[in-house]
One Martini backbone bead per residue (centre of mass of N, CA, C, O) as a GRO file, in nm:
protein
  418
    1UNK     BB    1  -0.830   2.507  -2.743
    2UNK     BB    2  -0.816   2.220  -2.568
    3UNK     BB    3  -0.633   2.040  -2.339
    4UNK     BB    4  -0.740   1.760  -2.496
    5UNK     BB    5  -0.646   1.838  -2.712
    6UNK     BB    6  -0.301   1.925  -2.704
    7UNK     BB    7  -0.252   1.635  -2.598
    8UNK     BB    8  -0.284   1.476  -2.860
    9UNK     BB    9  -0.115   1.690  -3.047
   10UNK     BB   10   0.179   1.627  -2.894
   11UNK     BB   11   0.135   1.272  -2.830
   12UNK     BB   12   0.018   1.175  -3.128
   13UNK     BB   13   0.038   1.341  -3.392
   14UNK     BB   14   0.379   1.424  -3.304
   15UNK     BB   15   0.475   1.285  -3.087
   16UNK     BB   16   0.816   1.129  -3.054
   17UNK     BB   17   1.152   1.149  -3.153
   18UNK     BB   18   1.128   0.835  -3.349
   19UNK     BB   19   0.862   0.831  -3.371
   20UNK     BB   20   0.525   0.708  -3.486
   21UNK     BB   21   0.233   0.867  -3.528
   22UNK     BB   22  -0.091   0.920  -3.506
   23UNK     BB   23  -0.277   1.025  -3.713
   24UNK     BB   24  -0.510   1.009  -3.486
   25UNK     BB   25  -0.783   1.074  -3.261
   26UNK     BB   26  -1.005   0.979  -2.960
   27UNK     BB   27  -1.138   1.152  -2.692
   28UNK     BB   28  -1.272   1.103  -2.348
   29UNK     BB   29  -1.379   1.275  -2.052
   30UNK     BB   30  -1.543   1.196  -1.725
   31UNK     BB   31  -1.754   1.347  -1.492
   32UNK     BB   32  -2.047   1.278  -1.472
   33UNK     BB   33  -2.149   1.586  -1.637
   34UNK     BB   34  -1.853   1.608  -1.703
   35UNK     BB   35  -1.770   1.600  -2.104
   36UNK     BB   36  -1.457   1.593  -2.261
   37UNK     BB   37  -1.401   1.621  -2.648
   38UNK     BB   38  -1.185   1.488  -2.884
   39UNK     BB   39  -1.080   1.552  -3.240
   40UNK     BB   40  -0.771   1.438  -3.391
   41UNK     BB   41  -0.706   1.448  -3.726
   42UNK     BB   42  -0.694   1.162  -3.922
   43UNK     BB   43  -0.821   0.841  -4.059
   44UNK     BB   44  -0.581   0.886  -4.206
   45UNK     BB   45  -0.301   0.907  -4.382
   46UNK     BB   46  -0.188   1.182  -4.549
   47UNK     BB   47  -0.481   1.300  -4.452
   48UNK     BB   48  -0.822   1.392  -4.548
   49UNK     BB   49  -1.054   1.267  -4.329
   50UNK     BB   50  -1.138   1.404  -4.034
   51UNK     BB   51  -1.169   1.322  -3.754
   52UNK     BB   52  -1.438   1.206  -3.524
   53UNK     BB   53  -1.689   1.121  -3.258
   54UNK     BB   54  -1.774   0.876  -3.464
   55UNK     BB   55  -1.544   0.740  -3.496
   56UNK     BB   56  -1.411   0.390  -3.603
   57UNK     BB   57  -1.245   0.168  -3.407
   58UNK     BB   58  -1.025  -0.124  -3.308
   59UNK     BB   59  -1.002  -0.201  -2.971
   60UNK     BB   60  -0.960  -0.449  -2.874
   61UNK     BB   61  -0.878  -0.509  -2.546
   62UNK     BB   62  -1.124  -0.322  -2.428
   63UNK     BB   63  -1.330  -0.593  -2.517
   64UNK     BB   64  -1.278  -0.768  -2.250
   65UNK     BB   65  -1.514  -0.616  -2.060
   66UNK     BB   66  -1.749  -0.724  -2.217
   67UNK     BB   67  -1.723  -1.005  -2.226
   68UNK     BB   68  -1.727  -1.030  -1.910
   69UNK     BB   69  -2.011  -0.916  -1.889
   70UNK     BB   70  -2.151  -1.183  -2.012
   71UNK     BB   71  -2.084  -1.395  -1.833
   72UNK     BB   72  -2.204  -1.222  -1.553
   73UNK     BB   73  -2.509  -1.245  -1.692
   74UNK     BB   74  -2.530  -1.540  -1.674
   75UNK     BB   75  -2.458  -1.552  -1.328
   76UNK     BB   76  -2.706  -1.384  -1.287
   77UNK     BB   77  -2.910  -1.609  -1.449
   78UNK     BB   78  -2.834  -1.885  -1.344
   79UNK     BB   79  -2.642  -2.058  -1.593
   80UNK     BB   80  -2.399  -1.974  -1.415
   81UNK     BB   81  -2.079  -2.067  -1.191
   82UNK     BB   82  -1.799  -1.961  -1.074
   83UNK     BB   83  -1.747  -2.289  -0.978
   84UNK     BB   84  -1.809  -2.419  -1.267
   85UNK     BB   85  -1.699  -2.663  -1.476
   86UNK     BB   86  -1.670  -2.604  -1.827
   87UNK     BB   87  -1.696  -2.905  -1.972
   88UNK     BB   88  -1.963  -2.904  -1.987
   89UNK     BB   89  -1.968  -2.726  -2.236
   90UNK     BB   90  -1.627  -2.756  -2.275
   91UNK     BB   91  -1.498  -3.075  -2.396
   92UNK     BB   92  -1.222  -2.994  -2.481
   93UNK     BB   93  -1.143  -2.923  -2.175
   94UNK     BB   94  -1.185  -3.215  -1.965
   95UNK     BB   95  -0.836  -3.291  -2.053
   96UNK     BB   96  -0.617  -3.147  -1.943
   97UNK     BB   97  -0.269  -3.034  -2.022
   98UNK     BB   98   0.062  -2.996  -1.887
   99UNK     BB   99   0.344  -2.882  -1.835
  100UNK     BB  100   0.517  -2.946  -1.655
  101UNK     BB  101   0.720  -2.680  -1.732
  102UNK     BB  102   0.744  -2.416  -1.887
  103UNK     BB  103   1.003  -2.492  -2.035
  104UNK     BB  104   0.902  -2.759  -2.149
  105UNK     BB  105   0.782  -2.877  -2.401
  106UNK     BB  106   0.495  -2.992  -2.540
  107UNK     BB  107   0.545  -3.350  -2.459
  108UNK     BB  108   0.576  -3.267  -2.154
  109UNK     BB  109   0.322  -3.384  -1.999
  110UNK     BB  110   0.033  -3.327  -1.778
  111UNK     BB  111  -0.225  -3.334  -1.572
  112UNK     BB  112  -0.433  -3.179  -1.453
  113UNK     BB  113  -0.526  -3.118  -1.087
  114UNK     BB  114  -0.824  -2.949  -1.162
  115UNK     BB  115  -1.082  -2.828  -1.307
  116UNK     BB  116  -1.214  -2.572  -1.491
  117UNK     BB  117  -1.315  -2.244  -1.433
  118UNK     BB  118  -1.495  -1.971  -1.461
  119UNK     BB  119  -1.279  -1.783  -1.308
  120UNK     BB  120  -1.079  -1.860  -1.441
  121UNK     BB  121  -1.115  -1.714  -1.694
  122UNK     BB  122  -1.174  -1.434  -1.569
  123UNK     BB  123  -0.879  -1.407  -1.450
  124UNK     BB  124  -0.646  -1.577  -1.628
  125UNK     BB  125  -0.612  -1.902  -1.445
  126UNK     BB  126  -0.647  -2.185  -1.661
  127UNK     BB  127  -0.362  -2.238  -1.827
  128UNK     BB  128  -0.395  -1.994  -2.084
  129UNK     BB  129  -0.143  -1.820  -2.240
  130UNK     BB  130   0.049  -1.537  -2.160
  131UNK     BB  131   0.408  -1.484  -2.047
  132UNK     BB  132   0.651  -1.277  -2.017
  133UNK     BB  133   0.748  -1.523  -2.183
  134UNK     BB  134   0.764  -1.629  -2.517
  135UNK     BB  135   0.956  -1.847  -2.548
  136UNK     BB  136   0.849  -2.059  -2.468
  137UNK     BB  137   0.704  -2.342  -2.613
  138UNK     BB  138   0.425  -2.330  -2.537
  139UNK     BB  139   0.348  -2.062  -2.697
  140UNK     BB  140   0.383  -2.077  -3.011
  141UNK     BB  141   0.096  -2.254  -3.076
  142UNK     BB  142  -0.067  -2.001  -3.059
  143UNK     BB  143   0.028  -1.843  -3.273
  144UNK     BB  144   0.037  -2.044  -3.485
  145UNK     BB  145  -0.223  -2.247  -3.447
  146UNK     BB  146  -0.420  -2.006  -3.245
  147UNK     BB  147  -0.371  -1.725  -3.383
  148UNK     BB  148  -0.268  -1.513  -3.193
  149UNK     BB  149  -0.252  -1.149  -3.159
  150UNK     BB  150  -0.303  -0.960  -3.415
  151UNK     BB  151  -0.589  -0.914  -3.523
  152UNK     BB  152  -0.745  -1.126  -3.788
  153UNK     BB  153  -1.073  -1.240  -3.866
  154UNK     BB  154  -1.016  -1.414  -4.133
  155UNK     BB  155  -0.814  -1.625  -4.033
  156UNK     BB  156  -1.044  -1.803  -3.869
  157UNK     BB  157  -1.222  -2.010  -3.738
  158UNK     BB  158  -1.443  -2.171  -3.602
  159UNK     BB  159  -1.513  -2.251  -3.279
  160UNK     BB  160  -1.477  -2.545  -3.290
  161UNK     BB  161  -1.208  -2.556  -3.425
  162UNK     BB  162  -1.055  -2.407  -3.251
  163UNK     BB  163  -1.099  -2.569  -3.000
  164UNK     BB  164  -0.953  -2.810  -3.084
  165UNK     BB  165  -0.681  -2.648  -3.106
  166UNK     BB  166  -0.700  -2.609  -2.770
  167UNK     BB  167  -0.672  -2.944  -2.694
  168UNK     BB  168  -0.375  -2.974  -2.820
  169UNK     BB  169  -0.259  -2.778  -2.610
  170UNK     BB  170  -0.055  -2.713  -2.360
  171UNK     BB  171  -0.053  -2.605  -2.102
  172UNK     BB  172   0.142  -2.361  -1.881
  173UNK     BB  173  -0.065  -2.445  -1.620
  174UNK     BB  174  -0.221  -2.478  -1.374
  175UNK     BB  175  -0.484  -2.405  -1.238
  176UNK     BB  176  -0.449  -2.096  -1.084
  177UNK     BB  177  -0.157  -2.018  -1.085
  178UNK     BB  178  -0.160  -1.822  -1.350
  179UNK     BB  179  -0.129  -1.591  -1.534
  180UNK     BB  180  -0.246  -1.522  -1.834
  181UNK     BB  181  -0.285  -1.350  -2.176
  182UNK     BB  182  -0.595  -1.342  -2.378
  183UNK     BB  183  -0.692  -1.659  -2.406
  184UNK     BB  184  -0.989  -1.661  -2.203
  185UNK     BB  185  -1.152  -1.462  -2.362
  186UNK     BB  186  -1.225  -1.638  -2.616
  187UNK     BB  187  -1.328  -1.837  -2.462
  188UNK     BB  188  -1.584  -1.646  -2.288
  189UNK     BB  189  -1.731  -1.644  -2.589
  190UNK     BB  190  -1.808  -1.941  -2.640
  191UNK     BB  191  -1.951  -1.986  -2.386
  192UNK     BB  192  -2.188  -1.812  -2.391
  193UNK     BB  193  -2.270  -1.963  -2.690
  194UNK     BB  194  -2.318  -2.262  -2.537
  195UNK     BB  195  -2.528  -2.166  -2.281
  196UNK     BB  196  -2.727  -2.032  -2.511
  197UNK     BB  197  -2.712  -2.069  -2.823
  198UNK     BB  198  -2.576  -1.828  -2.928
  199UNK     BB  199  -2.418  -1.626  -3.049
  200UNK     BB  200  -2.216  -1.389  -2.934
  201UNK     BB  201  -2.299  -1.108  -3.116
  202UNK     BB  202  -2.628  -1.175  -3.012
  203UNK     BB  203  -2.593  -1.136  -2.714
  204UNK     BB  204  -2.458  -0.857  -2.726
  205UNK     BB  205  -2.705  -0.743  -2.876
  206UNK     BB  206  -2.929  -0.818  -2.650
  207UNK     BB  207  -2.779  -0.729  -2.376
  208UNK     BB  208  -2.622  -0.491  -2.418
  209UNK     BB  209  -2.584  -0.310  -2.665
  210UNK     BB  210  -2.917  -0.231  -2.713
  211UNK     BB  211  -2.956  -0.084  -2.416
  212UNK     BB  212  -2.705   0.111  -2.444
  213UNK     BB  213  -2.638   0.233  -2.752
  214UNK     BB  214  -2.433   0.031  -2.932
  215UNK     BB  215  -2.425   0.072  -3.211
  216UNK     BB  216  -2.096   0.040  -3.327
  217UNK     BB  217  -2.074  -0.216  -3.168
  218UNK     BB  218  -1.848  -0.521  -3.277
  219UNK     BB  219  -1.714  -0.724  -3.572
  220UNK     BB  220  -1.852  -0.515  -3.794
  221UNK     BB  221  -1.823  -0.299  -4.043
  222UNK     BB  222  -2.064  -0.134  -4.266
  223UNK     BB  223  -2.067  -0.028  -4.594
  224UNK     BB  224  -2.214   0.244  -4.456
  225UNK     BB  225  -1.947   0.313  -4.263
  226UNK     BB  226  -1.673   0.363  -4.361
  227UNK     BB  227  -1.679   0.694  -4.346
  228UNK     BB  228  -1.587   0.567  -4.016
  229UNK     BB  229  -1.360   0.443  -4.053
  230UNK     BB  230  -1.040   0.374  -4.025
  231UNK     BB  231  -0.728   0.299  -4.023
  232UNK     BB  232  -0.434   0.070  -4.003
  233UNK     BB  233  -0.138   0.082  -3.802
  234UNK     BB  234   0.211   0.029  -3.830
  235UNK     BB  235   0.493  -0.001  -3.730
  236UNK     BB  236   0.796   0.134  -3.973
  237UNK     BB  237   1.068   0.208  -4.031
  238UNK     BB  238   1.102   0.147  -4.361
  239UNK     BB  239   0.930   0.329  -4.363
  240UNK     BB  240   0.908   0.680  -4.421
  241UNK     BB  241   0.648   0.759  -4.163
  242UNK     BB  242   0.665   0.507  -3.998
  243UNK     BB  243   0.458   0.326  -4.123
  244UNK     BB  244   0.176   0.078  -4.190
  245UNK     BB  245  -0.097  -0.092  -4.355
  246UNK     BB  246  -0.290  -0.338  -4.206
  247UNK     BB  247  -0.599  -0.171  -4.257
  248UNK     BB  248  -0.909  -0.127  -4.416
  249UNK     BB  249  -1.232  -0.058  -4.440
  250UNK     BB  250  -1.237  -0.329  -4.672
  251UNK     BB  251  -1.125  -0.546  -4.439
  252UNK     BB  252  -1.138  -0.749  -4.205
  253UNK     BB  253  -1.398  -0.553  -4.092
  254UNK     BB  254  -1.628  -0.657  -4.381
  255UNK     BB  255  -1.717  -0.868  -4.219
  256UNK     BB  256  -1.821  -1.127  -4.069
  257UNK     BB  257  -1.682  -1.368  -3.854
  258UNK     BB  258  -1.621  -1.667  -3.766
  259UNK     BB  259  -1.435  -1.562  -3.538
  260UNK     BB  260  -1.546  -1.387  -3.205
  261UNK     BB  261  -1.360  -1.213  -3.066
  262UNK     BB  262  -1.286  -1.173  -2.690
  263UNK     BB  263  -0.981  -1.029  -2.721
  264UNK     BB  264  -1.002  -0.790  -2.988
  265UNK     BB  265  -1.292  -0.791  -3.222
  266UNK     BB  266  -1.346  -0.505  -3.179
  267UNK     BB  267  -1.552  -0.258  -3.236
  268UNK     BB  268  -1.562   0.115  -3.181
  269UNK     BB  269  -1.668   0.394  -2.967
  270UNK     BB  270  -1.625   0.619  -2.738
  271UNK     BB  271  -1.945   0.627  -2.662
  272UNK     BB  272  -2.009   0.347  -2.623
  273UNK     BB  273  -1.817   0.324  -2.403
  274UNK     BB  274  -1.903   0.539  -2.220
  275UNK     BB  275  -2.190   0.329  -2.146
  276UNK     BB  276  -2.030   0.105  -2.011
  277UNK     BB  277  -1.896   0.310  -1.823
  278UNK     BB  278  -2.186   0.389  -1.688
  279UNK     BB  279  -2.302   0.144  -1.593
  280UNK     BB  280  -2.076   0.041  -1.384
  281UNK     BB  281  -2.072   0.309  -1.230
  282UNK     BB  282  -2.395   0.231  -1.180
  283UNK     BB  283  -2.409  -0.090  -1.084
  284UNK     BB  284  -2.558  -0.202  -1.340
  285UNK     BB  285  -2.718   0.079  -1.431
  286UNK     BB  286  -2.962   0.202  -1.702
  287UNK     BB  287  -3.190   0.387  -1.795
  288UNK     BB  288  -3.329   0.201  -1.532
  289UNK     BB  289  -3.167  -0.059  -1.621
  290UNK     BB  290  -3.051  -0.393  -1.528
  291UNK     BB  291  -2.788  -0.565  -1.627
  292UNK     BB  292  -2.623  -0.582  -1.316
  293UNK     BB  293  -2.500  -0.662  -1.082
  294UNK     BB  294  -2.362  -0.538  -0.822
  295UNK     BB  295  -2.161  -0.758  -0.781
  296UNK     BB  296  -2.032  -0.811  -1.052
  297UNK     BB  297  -1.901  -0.514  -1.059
  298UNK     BB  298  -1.720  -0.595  -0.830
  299UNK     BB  299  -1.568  -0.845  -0.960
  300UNK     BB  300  -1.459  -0.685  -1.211
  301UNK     BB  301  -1.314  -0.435  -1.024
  302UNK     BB  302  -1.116  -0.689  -0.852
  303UNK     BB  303  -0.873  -0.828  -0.734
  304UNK     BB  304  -0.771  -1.189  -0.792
  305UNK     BB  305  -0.454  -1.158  -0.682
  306UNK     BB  306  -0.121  -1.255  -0.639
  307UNK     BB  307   0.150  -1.089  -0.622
  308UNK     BB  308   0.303  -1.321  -0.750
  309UNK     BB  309   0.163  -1.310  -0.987
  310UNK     BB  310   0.184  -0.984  -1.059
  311UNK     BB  311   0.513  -1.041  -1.074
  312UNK     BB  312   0.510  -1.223  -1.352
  313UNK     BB  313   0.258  -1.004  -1.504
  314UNK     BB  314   0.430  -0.720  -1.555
  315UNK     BB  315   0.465  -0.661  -1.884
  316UNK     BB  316   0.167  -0.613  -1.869
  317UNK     BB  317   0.058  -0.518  -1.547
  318UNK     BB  318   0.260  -0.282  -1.400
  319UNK     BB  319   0.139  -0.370  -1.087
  320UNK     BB  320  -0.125  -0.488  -1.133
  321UNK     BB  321  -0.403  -0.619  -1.150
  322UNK     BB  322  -0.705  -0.851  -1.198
  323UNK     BB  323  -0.985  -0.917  -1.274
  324UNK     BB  324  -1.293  -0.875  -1.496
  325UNK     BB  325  -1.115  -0.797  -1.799
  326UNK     BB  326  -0.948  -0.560  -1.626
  327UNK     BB  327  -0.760  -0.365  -1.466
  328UNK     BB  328  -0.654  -0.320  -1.092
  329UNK     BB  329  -0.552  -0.093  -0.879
  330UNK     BB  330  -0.382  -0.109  -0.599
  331UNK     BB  331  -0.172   0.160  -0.637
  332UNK     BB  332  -0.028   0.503  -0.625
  333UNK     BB  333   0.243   0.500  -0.850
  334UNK     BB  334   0.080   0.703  -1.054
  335UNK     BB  335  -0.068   0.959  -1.124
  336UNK     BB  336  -0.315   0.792  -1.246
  337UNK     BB  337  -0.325   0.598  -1.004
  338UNK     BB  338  -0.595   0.428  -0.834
  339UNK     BB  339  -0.743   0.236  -0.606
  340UNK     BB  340  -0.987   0.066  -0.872
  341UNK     BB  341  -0.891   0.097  -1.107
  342UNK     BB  342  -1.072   0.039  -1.412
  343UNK     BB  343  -0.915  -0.133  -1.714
  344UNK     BB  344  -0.760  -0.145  -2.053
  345UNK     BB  345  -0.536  -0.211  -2.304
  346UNK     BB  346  -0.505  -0.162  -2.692
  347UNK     BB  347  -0.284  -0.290  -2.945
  348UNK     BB  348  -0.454  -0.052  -3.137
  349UNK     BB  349  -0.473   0.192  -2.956
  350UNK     BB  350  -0.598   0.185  -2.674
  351UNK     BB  351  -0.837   0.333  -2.420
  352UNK     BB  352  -1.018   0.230  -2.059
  353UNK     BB  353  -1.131   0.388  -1.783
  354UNK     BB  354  -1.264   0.340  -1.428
  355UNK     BB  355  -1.283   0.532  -1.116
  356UNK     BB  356  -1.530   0.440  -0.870
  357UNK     BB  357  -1.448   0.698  -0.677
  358UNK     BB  358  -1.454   0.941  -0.900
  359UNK     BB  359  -1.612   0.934  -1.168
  360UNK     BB  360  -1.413   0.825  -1.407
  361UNK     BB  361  -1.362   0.883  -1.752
  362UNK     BB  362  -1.101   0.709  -1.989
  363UNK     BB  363  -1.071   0.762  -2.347
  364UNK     BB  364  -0.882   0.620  -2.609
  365UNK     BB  365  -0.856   0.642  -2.948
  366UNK     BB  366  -0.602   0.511  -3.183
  367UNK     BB  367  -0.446   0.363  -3.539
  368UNK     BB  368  -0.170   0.252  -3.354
  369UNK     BB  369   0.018  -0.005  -3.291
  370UNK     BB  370   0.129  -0.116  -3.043
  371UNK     BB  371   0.481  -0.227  -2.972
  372UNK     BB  372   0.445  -0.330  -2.673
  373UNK     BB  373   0.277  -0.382  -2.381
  374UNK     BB  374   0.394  -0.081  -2.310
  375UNK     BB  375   0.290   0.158  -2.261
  376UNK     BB  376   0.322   0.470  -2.373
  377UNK     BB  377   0.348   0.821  -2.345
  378UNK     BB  378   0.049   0.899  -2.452
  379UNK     BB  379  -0.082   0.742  -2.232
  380UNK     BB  380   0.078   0.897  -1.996
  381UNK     BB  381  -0.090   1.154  -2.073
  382UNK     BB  382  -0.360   1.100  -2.033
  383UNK     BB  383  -0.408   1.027  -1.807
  384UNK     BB  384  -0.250   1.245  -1.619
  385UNK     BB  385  -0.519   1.435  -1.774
  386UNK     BB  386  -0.728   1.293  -1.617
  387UNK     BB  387  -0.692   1.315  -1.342
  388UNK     BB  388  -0.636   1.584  -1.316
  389UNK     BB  389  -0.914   1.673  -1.419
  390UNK     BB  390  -1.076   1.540  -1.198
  391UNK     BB  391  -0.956   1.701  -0.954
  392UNK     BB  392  -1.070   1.979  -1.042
  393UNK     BB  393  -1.363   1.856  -1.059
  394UNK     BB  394  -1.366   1.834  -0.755
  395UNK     BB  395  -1.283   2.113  -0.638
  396UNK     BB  396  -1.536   2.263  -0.755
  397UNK     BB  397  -1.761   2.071  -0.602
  398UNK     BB  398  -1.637   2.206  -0.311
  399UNK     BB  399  -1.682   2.456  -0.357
  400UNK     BB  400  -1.992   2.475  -0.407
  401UNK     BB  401  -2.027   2.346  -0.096
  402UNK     BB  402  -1.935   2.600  -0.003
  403UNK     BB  403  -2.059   2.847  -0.181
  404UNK     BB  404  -1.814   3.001  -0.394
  405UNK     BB  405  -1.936   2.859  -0.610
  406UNK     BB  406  -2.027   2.766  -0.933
  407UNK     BB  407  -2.115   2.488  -1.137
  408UNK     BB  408  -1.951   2.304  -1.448
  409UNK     BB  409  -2.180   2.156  -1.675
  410UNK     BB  410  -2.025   2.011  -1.971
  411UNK     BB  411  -2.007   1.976  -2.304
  412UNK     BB  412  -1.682   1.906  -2.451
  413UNK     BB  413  -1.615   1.968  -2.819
  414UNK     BB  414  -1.325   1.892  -3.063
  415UNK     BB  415  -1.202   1.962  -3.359
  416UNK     BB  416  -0.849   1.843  -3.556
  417UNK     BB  417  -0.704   1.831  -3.810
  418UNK     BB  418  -0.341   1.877  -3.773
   0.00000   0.00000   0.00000
């Protein structure tokens, strides 16, 4: 058994005393060539198939960066410019209304003070999202009516009607002024799809996906793929189990969805994100092929907040900043936090960052809901443990260049089913 199985198996499998664990995980660590993956329990609840290195899971919000760095392929074609006005492509958003105070009514509006840029919606600071206060009046209607929250890909419309339902909601803030999370992300998936012409998840499949060979990442999977999907699970005292089931393989994600969320709805396996995570780390080229300029995934992973934003979406962001599509350490406050280090979790118990300092992938997919904004305890143990694992690893190389020790390149992988 290996280091990064025992962590998987104490802190997921077994969790901690009155929670919940997730029947399973698979997590993936690397730097360089040393790469180690675990694959632990089983793909749903009280037994049957075991996880594997190649099961698909759910991956929410980690699918974020995937989605800003669509847009930011956009930036590099010239076909958009970070301070380009959005209502060009997207007229829903032309004037937008503003509550006068966050906690003011729906109907207490007044105008923007200048309209909406692609810069703000890759910030999250356009004036759309959640605010770490759920209760303001104006938050409510996300929910209601723009259906935000733990995705559930059939219940959507198609684009154009979704737009139409986020002009009549009115913003939170002026643009630029507050971070708010997660529809931003949704509005730069409709995006790409109106300045290219073309469905978003057709551009990501020939821009991103299939450079990178991710074949497994999508809005959907194919019933020929079942036998790797998850089954997916929420926390449920009322459940013996402390769990109930959410979703199957043959439940919200067996068909392409009207509306492919770019905050949520994708799905992927540890190799594919760990593809795109080598891509960033390589500043924007993959096996010999540029996707990305380096300055793109420069600003992908720069935080572009002010403190006191910062200190407003403590709730999410827990001391962090923002960059485009996912947090960035600023300060090196917890064992595992580095400053540049960049990635975010998914509300569907998934994790993924990448620290372009020391050259680390950090990735753990489990099937089992965050009870909310607030990673966990198996969270903050995986973490780390890839820092740990980092340092050893960096340690090892120290060793190598000064001639004392031979270089330890190797891929572990484990799979357990208890």
């Amino acid at each position: 058994m290996t280091e990064l199985t025992d962590v998987l198996r104490r802190h997921v499998i077994t969790a901690e005393p009155g929670t919940p664990a997730a029947p399973g995980a698979v997590a993936l660590v690397a730097r360089g060539d040393r790469v180690e993956v675990a694959a632990v329990g089983t793909r749903e609840a009280g037994g049957g198939a075991p996880m594997r290195r190649d099961s698909i899971f759910r991956i929410a919000s980690i699918g974020k960066p995937l989605t800003a760095a669509a847009v930011m392929m956009l930036v590099d074609d010239g076909l958009i410019a970070l301070d380009d006005e959005v209502r060009r492509w997207l007229p829903e958003l032309a004037a937008p209304m503003v509550v006068r105070l966050p906690d003011s009514a729906v109907d207490d509006v007044v105008p923007a003070d200048r309209p909406i840029t692609v810069e703000d919606l890759l910030t999250f600071r356009a004036g759309y999202g959640f605010p770490s206060d759920f209760s303001l009046p104006a938050v409510q209607p996300l929910f209601s009516e723009l259906k935000q929250g733990p995705p559930m890909p059939q219940t959507l419309p198609g684009p154009d009607e979704w737009m139409a339902t986020l002009s009549c909601i009115p913003m939170l803030g002026q643009p630029g002024e507050f971070w708010l999370y997660n529809t931003c992300s949704d509005i730069q998936g409709v995006l790409v799809a109106r300045v290219t012409g073309r469905s978003f998840p057709d551009f990501l499949a020939e821009r991103l996906f299939g450079p990178l060979g991710m074949a497994d990442t999508g809005f959907h999977v194919p019933a020929a793929e079942f036998d790797r999907f998850t089954s997916f699970y929420r926390p449920d005292p009322a459940e013996e189990s402390g769990m109930r089931l959410v979703d199957a393989p043959g439940g919200q994600w067996s068909s392409a969805p009207a509306f492919p969320s770019g905050s949520g709805g994708m799905v992927s396996t540890v190799d594919d994100w760990y593809a795109f995570a080598r891509m960033l780390l390589a500043g924007g080229t993959f096996g010999g092929r540029r996707l990305l300029s380096a300055d793109s995934v420069r600003l992908m992973s720069t935080d572009h907040l002010t403190a006191q934003q910062r200190a407003a979406g403590t709730l999410f962001l827990s001391g962090q900043g923002w960059g485009f599509g996912g947090s960035v350490d600023v300060n090196a406050t917890d064992p595992w936090t580095t400053p540049g280090r960049y990635g975010w979790v998914g509300g569907s118990g998934t994790t993924a960052h990448i620290d372009p300092a020391t050259g680390m992938t950090a990735i753990m997919l489990t099937q089992l809901e965050m009870s909310g904004p607030v990673p966990a305890t198996p969270m903050h143990e995986f973490w780390k443990y890839a820092a740990s694992a980092t340092a050893k690893a960096a340690a090892g190389t120290a060793k190598t260049a000064s001639g004392t020790t031979e270089p330890a390149s190797a891929t572990t992988e484990t799979a357990d089913r208890s």
